[in-house]
VEXROPA-583854 format. One record per residue (C-alpha): x, z, y; residue in three letters; residue number from 1. Coordinates in steps of 0.001 Angstrom, whole numbers, always signed. Layout:
BEGIN
<r c1="X" c3="Z" c2="Y" code="Ala" pos="NUM"/>
...
//
This chain:
BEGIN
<r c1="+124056" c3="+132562" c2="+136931" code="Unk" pos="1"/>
<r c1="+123591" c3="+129116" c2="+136001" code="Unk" pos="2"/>
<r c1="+126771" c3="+127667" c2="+133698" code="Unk" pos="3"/>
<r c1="+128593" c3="+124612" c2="+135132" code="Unk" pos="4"/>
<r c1="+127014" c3="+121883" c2="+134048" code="Unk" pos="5"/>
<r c1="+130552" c3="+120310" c2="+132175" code="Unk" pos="6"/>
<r c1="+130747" c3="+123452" c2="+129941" code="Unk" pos="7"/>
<r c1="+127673" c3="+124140" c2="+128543" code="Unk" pos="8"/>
<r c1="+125171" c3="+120814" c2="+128308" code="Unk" pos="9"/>
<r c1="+127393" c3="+119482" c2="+125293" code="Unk" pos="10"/>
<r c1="+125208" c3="+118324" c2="+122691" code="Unk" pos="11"/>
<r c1="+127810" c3="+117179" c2="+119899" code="Unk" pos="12"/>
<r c1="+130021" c3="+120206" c2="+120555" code="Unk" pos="13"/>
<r c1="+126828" c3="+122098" c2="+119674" code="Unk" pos="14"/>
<r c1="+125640" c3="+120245" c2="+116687" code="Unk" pos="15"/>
<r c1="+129159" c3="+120295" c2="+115158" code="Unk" pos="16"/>
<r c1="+129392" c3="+124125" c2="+115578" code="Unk" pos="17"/>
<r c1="+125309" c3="+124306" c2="+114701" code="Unk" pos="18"/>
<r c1="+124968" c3="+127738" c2="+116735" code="Unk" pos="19"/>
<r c1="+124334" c3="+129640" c2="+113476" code="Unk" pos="20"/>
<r c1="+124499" c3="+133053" c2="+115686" code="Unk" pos="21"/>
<r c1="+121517" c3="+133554" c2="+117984" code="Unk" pos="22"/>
<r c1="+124193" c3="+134591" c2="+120902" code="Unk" pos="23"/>
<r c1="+125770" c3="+131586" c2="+120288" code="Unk" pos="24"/>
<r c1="+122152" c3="+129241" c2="+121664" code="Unk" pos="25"/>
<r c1="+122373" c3="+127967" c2="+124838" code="Unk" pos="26"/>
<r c1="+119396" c3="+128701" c2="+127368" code="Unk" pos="27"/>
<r c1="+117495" c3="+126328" c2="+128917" code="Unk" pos="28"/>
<r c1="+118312" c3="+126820" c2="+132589" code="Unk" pos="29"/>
<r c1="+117021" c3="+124257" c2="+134537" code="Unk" pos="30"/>
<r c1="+113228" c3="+123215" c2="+135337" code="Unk" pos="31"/>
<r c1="+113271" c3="+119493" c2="+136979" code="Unk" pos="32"/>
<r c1="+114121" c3="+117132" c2="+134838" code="Unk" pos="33"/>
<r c1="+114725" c3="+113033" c2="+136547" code="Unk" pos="34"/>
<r c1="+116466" c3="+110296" c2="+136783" code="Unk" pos="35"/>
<r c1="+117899" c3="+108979" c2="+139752" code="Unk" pos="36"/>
<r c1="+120028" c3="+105588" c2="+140436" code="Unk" pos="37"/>
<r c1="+123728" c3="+105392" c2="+142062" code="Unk" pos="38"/>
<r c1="+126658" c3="+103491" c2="+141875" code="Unk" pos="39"/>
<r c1="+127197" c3="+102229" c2="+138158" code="Unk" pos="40"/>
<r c1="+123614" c3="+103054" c2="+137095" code="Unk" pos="41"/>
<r c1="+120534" c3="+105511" c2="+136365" code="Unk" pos="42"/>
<r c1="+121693" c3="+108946" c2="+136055" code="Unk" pos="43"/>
<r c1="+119922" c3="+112050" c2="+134055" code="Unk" pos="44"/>
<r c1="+119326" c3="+114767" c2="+137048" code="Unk" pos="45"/>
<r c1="+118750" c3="+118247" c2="+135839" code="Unk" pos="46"/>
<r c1="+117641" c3="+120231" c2="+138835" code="Unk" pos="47"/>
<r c1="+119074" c3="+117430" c2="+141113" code="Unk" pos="48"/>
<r c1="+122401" c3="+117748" c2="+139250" code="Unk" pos="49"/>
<r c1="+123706" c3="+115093" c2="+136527" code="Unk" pos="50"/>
<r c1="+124730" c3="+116642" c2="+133268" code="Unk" pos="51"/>
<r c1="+128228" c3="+115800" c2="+131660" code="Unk" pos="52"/>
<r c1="+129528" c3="+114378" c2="+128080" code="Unk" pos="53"/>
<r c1="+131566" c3="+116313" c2="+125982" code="Unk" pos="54"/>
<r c1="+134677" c3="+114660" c2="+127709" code="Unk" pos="55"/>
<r c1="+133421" c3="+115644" c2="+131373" code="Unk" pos="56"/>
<r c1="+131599" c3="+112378" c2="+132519" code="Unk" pos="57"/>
<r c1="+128763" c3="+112006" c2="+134105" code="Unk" pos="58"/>
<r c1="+125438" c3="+110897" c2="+131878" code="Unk" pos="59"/>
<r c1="+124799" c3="+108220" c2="+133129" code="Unk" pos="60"/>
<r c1="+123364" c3="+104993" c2="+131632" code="Unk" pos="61"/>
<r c1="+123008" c3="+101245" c2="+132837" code="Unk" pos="62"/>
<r c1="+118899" c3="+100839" c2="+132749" code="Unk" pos="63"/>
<r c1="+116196" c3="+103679" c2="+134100" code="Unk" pos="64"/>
<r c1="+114493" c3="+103082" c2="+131112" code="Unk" pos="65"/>
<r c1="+117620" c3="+104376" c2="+128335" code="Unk" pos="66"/>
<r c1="+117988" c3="+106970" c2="+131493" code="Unk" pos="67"/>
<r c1="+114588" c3="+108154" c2="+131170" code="Unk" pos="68"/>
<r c1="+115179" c3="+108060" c2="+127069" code="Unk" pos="69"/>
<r c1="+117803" c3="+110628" c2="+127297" code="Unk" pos="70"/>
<r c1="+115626" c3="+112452" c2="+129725" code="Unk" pos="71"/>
<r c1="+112679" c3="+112931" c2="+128283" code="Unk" pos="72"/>
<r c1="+114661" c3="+114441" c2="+125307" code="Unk" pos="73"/>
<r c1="+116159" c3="+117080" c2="+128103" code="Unk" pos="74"/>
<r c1="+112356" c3="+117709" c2="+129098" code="Unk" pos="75"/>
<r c1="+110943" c3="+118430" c2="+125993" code="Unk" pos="76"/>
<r c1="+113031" c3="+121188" c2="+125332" code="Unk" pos="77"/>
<r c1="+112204" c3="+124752" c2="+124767" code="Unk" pos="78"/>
<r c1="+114173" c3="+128035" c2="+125926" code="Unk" pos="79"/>
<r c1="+117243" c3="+126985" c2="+124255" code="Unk" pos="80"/>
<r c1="+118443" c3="+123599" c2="+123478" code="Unk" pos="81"/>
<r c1="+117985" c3="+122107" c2="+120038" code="Unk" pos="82"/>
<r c1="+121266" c3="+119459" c2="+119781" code="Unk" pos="83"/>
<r c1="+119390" c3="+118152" c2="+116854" code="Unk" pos="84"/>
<r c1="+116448" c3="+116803" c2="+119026" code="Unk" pos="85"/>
<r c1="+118847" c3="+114630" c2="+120623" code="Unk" pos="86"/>
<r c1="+119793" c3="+111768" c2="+119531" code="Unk" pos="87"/>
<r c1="+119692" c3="+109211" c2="+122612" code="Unk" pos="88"/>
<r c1="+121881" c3="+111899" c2="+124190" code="Unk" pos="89"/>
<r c1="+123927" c3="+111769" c2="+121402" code="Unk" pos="90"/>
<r c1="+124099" c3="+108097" c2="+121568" code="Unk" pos="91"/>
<r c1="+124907" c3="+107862" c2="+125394" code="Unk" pos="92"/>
<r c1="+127725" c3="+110804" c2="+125083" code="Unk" pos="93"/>
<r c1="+129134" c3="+108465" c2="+122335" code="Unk" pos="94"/>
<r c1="+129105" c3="+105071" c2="+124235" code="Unk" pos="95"/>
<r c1="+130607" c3="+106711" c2="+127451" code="Unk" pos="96"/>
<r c1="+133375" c3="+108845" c2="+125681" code="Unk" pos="97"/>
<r c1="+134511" c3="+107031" c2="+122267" code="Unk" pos="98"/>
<r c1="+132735" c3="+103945" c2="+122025" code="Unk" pos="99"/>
<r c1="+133933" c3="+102232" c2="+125781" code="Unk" pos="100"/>
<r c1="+137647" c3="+103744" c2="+124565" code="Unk" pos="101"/>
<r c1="+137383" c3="+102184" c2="+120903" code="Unk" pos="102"/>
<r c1="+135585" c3="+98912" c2="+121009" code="Unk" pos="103"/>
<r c1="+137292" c3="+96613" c2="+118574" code="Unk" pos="104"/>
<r c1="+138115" c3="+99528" c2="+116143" code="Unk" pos="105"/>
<r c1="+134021" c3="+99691" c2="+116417" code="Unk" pos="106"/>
<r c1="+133548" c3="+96273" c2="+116334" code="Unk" pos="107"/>
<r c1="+136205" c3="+96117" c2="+113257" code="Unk" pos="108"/>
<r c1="+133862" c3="+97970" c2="+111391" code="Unk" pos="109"/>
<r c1="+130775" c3="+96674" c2="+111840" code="Unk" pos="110"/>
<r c1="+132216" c3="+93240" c2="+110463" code="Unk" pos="111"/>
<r c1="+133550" c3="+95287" c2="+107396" code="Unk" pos="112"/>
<r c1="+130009" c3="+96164" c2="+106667" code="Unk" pos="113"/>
<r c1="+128991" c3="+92480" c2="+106948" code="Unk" pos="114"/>
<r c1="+132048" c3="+91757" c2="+104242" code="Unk" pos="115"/>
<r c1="+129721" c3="+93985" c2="+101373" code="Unk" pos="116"/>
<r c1="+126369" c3="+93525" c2="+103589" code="Unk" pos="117"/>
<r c1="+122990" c3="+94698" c2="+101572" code="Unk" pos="118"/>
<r c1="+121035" c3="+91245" c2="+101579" code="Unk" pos="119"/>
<r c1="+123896" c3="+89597" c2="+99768" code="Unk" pos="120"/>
<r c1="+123528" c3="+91655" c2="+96656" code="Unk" pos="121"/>
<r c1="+120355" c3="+91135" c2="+94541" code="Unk" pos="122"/>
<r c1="+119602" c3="+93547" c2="+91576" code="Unk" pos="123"/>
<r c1="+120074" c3="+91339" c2="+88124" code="Unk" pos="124"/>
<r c1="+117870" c3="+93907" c2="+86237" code="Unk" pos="125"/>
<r c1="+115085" c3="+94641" c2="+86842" code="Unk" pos="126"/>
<r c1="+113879" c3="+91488" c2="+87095" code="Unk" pos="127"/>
<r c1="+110647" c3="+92344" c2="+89241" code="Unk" pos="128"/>
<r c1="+113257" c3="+94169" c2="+92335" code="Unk" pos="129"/>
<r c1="+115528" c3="+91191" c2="+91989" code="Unk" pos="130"/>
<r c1="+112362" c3="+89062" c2="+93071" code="Unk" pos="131"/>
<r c1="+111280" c3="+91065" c2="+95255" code="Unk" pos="132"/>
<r c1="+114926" c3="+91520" c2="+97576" code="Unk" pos="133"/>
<r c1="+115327" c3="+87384" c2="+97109" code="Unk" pos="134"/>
<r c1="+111620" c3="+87333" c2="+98312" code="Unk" pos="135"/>
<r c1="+112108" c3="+89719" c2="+101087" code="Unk" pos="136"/>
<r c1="+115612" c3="+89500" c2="+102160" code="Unk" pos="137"/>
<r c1="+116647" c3="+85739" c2="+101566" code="Unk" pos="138"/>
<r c1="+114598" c3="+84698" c2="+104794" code="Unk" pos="139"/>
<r c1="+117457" c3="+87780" c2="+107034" code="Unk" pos="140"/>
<r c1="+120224" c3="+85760" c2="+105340" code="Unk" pos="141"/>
<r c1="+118604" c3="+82221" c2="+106600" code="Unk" pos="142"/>
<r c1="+117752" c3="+83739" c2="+109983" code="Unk" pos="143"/>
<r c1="+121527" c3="+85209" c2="+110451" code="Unk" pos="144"/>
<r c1="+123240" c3="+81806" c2="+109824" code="Unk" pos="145"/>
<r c1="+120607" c3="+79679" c2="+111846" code="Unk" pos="146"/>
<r c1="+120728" c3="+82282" c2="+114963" code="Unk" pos="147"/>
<r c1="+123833" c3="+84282" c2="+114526" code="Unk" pos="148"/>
<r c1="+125924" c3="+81144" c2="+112866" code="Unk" pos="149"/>
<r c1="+127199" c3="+83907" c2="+110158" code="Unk" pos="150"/>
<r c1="+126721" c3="+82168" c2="+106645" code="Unk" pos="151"/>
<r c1="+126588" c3="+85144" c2="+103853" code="Unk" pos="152"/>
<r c1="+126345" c3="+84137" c2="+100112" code="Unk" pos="153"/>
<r c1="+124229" c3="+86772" c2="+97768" code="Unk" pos="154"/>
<r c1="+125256" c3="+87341" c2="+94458" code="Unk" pos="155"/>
<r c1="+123931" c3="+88934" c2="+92038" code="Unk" pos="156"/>
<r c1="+124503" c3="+93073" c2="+90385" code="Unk" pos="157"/>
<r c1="+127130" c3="+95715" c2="+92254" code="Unk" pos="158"/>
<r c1="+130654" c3="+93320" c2="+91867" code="Unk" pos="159"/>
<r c1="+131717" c3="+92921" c2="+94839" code="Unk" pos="160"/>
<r c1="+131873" c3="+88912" c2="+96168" code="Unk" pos="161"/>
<r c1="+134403" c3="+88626" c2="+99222" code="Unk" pos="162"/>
<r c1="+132054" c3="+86569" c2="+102005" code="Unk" pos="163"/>
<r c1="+133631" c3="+83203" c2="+104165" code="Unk" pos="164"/>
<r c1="+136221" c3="+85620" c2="+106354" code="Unk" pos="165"/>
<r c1="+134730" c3="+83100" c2="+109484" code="Unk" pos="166"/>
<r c1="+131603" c3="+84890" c2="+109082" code="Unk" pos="167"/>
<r c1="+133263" c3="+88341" c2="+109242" code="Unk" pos="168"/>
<r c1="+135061" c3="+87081" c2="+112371" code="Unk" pos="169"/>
<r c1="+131820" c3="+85851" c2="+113780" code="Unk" pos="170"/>
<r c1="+129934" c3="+89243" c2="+113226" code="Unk" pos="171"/>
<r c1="+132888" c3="+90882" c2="+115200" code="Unk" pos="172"/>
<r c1="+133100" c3="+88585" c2="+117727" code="Unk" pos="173"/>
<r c1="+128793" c3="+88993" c2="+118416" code="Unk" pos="174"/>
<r c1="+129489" c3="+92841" c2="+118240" code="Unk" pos="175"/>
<r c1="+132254" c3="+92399" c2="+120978" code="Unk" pos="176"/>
<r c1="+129469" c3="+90533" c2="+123070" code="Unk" pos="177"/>
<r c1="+127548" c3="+93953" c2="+123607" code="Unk" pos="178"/>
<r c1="+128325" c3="+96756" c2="+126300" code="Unk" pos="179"/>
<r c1="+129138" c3="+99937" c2="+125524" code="Unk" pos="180"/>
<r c1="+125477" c3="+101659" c2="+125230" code="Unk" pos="181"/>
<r c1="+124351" c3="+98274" c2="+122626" code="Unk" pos="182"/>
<r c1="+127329" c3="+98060" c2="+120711" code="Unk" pos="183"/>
<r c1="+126738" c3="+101755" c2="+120127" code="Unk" pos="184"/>
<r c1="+123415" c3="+101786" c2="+118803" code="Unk" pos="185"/>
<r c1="+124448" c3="+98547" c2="+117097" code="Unk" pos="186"/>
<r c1="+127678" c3="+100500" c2="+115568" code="Unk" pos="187"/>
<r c1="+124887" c3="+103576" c2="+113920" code="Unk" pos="188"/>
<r c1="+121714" c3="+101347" c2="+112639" code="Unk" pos="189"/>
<r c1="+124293" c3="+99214" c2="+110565" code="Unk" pos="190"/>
<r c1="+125523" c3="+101948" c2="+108457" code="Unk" pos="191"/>
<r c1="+121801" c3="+103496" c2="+108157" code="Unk" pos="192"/>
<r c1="+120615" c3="+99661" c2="+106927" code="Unk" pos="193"/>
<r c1="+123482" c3="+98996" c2="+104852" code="Unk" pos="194"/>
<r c1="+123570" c3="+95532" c2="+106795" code="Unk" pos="195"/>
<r c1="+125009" c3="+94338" c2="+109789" code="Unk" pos="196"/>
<r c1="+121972" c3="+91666" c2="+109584" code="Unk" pos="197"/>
<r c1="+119346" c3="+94010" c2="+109871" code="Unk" pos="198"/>
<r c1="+121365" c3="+95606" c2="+112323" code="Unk" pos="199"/>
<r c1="+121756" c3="+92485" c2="+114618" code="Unk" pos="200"/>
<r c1="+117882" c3="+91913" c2="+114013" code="Unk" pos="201"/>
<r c1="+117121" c3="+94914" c2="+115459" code="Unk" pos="202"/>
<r c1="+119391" c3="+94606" c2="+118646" code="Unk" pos="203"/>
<r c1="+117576" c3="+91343" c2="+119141" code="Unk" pos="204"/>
<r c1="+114119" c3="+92853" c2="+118998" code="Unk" pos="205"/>
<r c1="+112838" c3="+90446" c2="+115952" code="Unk" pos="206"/>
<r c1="+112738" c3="+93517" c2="+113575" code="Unk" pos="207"/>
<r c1="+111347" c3="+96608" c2="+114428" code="Unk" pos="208"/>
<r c1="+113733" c3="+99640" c2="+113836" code="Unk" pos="209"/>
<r c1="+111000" c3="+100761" c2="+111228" code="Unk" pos="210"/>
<r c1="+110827" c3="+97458" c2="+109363" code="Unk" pos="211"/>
<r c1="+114170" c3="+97030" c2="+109225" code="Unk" pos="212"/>
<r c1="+114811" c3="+100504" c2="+107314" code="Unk" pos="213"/>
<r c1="+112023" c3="+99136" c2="+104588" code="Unk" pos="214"/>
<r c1="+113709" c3="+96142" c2="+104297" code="Unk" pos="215"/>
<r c1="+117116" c3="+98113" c2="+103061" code="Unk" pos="216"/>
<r c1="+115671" c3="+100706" c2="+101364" code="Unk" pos="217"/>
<r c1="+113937" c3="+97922" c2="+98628" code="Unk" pos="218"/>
<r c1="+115766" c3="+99272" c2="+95668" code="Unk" pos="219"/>
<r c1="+114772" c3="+103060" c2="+96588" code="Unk" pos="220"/>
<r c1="+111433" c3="+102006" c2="+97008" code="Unk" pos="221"/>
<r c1="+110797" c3="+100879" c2="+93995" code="Unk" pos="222"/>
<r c1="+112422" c3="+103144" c2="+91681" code="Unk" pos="223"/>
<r c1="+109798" c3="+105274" c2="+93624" code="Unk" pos="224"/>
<r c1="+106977" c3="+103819" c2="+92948" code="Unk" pos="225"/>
<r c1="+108199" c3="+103322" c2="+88772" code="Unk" pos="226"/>
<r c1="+109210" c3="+107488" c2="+88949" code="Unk" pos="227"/>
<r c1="+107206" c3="+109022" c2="+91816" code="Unk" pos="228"/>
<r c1="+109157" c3="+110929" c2="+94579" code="Unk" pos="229"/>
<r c1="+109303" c3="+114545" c2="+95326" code="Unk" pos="230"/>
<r c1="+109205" c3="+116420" c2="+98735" code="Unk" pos="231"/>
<r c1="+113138" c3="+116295" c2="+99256" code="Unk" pos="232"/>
<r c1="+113426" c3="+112930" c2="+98825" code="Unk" pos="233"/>
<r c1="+110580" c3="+111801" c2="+101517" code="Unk" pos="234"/>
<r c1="+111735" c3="+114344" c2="+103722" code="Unk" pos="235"/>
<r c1="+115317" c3="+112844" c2="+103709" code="Unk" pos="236"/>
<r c1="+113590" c3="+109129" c2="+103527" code="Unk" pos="237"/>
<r c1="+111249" c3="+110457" c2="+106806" code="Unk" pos="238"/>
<r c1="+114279" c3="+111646" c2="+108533" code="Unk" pos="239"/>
<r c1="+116308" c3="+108498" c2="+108575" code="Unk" pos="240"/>
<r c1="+113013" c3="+106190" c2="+109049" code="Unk" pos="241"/>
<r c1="+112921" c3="+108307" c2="+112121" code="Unk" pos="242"/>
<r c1="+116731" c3="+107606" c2="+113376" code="Unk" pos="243"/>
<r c1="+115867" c3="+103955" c2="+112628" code="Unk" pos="244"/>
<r c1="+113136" c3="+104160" c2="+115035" code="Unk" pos="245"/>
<r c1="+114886" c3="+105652" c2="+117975" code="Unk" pos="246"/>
<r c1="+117386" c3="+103027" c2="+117715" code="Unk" pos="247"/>
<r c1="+114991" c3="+100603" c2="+118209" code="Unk" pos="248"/>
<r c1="+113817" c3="+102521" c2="+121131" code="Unk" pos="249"/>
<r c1="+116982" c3="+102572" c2="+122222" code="Unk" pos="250"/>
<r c1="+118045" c3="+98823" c2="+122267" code="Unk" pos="251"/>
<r c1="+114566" c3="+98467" c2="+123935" code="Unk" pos="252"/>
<r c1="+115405" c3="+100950" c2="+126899" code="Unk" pos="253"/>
<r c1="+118641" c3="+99038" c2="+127441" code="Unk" pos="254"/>
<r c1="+116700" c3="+96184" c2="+128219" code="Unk" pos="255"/>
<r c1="+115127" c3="+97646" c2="+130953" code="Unk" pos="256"/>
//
């Protein structure tokens, strides 16, 4: 008998418990996966039915492009589900159930990340990676004040310098902007860039996801090239290159 769609199609409920028990894996129990349109927007169809979030509403999303995002990740999988393999799912369940519930606690801490952001703090030693961030990041700062109108100052080494608190306000106030599904994807990339710039950049399209992770990963980069890197380290690296990625597919699909 099939299980009611509410109960069992729960993606974060699964990852959190990560189904360590084979009984515990859910079976794939459906064979048509679409998308289909309706009142409020583009809906993920399993067998004609729509799937729910872990707080019992319906999946569905505002463009048939992020719809068919989610759905493909529904299609490609195997006999049981792989939570892990999901991550626009993940993302949609979190805009419909927290993020439309929570918006200015989200939008609080985006601008918190833009108080410490990554481009405003250059190494002072080694000399070569501090000219290598002012060369590379420098033109993110310049391109947030002229297009965002938020003015961050670098400074140099790990001591913290507090930035113009209009700036802060004007990174909330841009996040606030968003729906639910953008300011989503906008609330994970800036914690996985260290910057709220980058962030905004990729939301925009004028950064690729990919980029975007090189650009805040400058430092890592080139301790790796001075010491080499071993397979644990470019897995992890791979992984979150990856997540970077499918946010930018993401923001895209929300375009339409």
């Amino acid at each position: 008998m099939k299980p009611p769609l509410s109960m069992s199609l729960d993606p974060n409920v699964a990852a959190r418990k990560g189904f360590r028990e084979s009984e515990e894996r859910l079976k794939r129990f459906w064979k048509a996966v679409d998308v289909a349109e309706g009142e409020g927007g583009w809906s993920v169809t399993l067998d004609g039915r729509t799937p729910k979030t872990p707080a019992h509403a319906p999946l569905r999303l505002p463009t048939e492009a992020a719809a068919r995002l989610v759905a493909d990740e529904w299609a490609a999988q195997g006999e049981f589900i792989e939570p892990g393999t999901m991550p626009a799912t993940r993302l949609a369940s979190t805009a419909i159930d927290r993020v439309s519930r929570a918006r200015e606690p989200v939008a609080d801490e985006i601008a918190a990340f833009a108080g410490s952001d990554l481009l405003c703090y250059l190494a002072d030693h080694p000399t070569a990676l501090a000219v290598e961030q002012a060369r590379e990041w420098t033109p993110w700062r310049d391109w947030a004040a002229l297009e965002l109108g938020v003015v961050l100052e670098p400074a140099e080494g790990v001591v913290h310098r507090p930035q113009d608190p209009a700036a802060i306000a004007r990174v909330r106030e841009l996040a606030l902007r968003l729906d639910d599904f953008a300011l989503t994807g906008l609330a994970m990339a800036t914690p996985l860039l260290g910057s709220a710039v980058l962030a905004f950049a990729v939301q925009r399209a004028v950064l690729s996801g990919e980029a975007a992770f090189d650009l805040s990963r400058l430092d890592e980069a080139f301790q790796e090239r001075q010491w080499g890197v071993d397979a644990e380290a470019a897995d992890r690296t791979a992984a979150r290159r990856a997540e970077a990625a499918l946010i930018d597919r993401w923001f895209r699909a929300l375009e339409g």
